[in-house]
MIZA-620217 format. One line per 5 residues: their letters; for each residue x, y, z of N, C-alpha, C. Coordinates in steps of 0.05 Angstrom, whole numbers. Example, Ala and Ser with C-alpha at 12.3 -4.5 7.8 and 13.67 -1.06 7.14 Angstrom:
<nodes>
AS = 264 -114 156 246 -90 156 264 -66 156 ~ 257 -45 142 273 -21 143 258 1 157
</nodes>
This chain:
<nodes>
XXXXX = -445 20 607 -427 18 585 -431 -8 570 ~ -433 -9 543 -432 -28 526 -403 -31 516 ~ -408 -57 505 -384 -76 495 -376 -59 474 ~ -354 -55 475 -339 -46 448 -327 -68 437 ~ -319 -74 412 -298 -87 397 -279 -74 372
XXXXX = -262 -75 399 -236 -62 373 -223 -70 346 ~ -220 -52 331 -219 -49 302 -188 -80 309 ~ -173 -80 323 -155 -107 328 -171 -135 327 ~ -190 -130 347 -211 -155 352 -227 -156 324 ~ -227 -145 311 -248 -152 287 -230 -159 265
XXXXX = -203 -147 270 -189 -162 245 -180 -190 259 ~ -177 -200 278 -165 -220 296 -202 -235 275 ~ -216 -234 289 -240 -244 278 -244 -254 239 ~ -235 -231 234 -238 -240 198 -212 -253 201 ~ -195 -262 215 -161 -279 200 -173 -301 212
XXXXX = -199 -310 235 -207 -332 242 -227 -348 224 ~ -227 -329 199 -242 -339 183 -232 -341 147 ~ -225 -311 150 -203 -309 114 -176 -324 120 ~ -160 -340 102 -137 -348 106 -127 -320 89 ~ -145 -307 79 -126 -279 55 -120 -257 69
XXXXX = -128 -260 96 -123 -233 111 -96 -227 113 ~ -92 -202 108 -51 -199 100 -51 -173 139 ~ -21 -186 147 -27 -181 164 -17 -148 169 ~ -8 -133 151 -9 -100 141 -41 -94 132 ~ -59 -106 144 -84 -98 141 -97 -81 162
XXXXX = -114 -58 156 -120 -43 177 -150 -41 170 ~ -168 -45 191 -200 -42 200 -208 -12 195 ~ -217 -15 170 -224 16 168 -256 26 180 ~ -274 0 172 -304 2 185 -327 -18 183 ~ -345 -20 197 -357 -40 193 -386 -38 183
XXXXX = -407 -51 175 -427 -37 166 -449 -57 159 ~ -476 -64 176 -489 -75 169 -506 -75 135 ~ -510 -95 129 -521 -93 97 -534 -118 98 ~ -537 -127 64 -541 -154 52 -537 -147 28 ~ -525 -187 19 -520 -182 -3 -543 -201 -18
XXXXX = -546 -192 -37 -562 -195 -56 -549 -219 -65 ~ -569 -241 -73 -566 -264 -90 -591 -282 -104 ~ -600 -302 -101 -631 -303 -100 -647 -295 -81 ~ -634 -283 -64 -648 -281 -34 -624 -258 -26 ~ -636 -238 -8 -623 -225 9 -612 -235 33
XXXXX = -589 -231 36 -563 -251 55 -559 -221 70 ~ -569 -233 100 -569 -201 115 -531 -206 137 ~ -528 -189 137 -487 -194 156 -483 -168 149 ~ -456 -181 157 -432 -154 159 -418 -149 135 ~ -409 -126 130 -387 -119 106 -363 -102 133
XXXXX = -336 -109 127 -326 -107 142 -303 -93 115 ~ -296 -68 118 -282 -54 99 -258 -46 113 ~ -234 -64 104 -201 -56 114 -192 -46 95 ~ -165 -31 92 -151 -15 72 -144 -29 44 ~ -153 -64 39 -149 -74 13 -174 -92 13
XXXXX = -185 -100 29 -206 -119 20 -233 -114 35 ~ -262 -117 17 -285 -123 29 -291 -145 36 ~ -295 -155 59 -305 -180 75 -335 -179 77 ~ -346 -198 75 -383 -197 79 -377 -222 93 ~ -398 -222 110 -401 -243 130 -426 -242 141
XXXXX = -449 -274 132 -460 -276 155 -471 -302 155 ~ -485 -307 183 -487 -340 190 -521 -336 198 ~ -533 -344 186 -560 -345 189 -573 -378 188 ~ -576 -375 218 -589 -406 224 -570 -424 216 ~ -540 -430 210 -515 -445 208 -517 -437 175
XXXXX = -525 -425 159 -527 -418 134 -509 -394 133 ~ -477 -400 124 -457 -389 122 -456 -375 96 ~ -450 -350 97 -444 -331 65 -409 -321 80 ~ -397 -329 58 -362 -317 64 -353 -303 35 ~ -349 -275 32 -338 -266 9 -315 -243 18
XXXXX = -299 -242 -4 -274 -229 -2 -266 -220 -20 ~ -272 -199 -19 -249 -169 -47 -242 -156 -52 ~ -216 -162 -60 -196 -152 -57 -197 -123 -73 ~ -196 -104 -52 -204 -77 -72 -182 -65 -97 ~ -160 -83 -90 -146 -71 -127 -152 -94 -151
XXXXX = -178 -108 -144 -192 -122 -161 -212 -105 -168 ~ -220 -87 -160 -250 -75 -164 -239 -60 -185 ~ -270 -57 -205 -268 -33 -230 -281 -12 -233 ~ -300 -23 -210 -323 7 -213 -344 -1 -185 ~ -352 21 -175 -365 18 -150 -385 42 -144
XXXXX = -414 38 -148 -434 60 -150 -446 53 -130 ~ -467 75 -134 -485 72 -120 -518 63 -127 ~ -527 51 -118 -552 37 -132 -582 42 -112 ~ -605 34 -124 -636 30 -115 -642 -1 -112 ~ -660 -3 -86 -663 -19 -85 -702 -22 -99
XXXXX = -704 -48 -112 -732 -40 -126 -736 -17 -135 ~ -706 0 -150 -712 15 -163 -717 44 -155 ~ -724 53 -126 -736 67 -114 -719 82 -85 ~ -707 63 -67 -692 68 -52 -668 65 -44 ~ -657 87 -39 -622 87 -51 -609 84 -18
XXXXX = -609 52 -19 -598 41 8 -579 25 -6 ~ -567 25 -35 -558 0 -39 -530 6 -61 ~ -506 -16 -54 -479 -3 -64 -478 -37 -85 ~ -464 -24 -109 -454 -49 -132 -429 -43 -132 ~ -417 -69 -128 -391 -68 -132 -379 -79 -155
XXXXX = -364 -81 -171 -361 -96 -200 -318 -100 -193 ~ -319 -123 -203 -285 -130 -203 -274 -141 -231 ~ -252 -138 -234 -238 -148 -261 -250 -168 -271 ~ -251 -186 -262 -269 -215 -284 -296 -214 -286 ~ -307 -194 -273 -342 -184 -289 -364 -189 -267
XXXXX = -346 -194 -235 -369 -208 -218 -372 -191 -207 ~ -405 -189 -200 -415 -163 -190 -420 -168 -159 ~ -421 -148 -138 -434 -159 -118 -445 -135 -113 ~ -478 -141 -106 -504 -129 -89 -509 -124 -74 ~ -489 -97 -55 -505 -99 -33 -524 -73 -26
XXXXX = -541 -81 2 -563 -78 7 -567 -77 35 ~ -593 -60 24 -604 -51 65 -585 -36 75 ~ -566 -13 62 -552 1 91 -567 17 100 ~ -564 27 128 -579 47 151 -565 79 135 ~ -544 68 120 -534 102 114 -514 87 87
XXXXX = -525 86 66 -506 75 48 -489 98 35 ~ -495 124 38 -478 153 28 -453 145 47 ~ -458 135 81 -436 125 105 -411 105 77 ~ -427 89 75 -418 67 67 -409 70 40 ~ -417 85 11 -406 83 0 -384 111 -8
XXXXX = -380 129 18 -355 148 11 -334 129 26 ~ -346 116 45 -317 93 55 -297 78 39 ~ -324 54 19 -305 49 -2 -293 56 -24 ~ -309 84 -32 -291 104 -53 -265 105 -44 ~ -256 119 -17 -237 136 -12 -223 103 -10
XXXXX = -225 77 6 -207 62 10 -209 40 -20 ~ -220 48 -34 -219 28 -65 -204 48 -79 ~ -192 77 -78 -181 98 -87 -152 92 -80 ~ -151 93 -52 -130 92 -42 -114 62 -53 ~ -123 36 -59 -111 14 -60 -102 15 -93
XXXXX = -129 23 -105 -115 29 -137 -93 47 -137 ~ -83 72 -117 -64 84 -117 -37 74 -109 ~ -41 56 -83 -22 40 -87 -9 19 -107 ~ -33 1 -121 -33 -20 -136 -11 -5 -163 ~ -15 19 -169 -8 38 -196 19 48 -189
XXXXX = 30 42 -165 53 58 -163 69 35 -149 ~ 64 16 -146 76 -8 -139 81 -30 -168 ~ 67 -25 -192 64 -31 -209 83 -16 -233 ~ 82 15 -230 105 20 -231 126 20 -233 ~ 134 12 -208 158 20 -191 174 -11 -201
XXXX = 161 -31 -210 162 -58 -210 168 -66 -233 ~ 164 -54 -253 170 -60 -280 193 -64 -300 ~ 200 -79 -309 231 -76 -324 230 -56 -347 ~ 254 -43 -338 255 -16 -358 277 -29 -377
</nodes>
C-alpha cells in the first residue's frame, strides 16, 4: 500500500502556505503541470472550489500563485510549441495570463476547471445579486 494524502491534508498543506485559503474551501483535485514564464516552473496546480494554487520548490527556488476563480475571464485550452495539446491558459480580470503546461491528461485537467470556474462564477452572480441595493 502506498501513501495516500487526503483531499483535508492537502488543504491543511496550501493554508501552511496561502494566508487566502478561506476555510469553506474544498480540494477538488490535484494535477501535475508547469507554469510557463521565461522558463518552465514544473509543481503542482492544486484546484479547490474557488481558487487555483500552483506550487513548486525546485532546488529552494519557490513559485507561489493563487486564483481566485471568480477572478478568471476565460480559460482554454492551448499547444504547446504550437503542436501539442498538453497545455491550459488561464486569463483573469486585470489581463494576467497564466501558462500552464506539461499535463499527463490536460482534457483531465481542463474539464475540472471549467466545471469549478463555472460553478464559482455561478455563485459570484447570485451572491452579487442577492447583494445589491434595490
Amino acid at each position: 500500500m502506498g501513501n495516500t494524502v487526503s483531499s483535508e491534508q492537502k488543504l491543511d498543506y496550501l493554508k501552511g502556505i496561502f494566508d487566502s485559503v478561506q476555510d469553506d474551501e474544498k480540494m477538488m483535485q490535484e494535477y501535475s503541470c508547469a507554469l510557463l514564464r521565461q522558463i518552465h516552473i514544473y509543481g503542482s496546480m492544486y484546484i479547490t472550489n474557488k481558487t487555483i494554487y500552483f506550487l513548486s520548490n525546485i532546488v529552494g527556488f519557490k513559485t507561489e500563485e493563487a486564483i481566485s476563480l471568480s477572478n478568471v475571464t476565460k480559460i482554454t485550452r492551448q499547444y504547446s510549441v504550437g503542436l501539442i495539446p498538453n497545455s491550459i491558459e488561464v486569463v483573469t480580470e486585470d489581463g494576467e495570463k497564466y501558462f500552464f503546461t506539461s499535463f499527463l491528461s490536460r482534457e483531465n485537467a481542463y474539464v475540472m476547471l471549467d466545471k469549478v470556474w463555472a460553478d464559482a462564477i455561478a455563485t459570484k452572480d447570485f451572491n452579487e445579486f442577492f447583494h445589491e441595493d434595490f
